[in-house]
N, C-alpha and C positions, 0 to 999 in steps of 0.2 A: 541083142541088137542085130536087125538083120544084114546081110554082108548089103556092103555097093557095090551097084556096077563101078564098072570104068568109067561110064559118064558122071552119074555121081560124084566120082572121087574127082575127075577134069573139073567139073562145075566148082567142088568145094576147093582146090587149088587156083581156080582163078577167083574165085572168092576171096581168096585167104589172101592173093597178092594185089588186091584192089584192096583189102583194109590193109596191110602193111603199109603201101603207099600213104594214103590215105593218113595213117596215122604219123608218116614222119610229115608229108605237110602240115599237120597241126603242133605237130612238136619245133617245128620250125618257126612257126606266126606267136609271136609271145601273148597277144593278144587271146586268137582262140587256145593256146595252154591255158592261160590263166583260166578264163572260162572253164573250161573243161574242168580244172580242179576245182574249181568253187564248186558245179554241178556235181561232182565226182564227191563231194564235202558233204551236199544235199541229199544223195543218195546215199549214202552211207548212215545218214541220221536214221533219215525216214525206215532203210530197212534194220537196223537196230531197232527201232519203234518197232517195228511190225512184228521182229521176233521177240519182242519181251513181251508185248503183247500175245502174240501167239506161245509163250511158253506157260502167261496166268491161265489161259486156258486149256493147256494140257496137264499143266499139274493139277486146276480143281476137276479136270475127267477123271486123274488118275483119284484122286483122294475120294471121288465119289466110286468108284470101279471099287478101291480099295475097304469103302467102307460097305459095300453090298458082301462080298465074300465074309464079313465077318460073320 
């Protein structure tokens, strides 16, 4: 990873203190929490889906990989 400048590292510190904020207004609106978890609920499925998905196709590359060296 290459090093940051100084600006770099400013930018990502004022970055970082725009989402903390950020995230305690929404932890404070019970409304947008709730949201947030349900979506946070939706995205957790879909990427479970994606890697079990992507695991039937790493294991039939390996099982194919494994049957060529025979």
């Amino acid at each position: 990873m290459p090093t940051m400048t100084a600006e770099d590292k400013k930018w990502r510190a004022d970055s970082d203190a725009r989402t903390l904020a950020e995230s305690k207004i929404i932890e404070q609106d019970q409304t947008r929490m709730k949201m947030a978890k349900i979506a946070a609920k939706k995205m957790v499925k879909e990427r479970t889906d994606e890697a079990n998905a992507m695991k039937k196709v790493a294991s039939k590359a390996l099982s194919k990989i494994k049957k060529s060296k025979k």
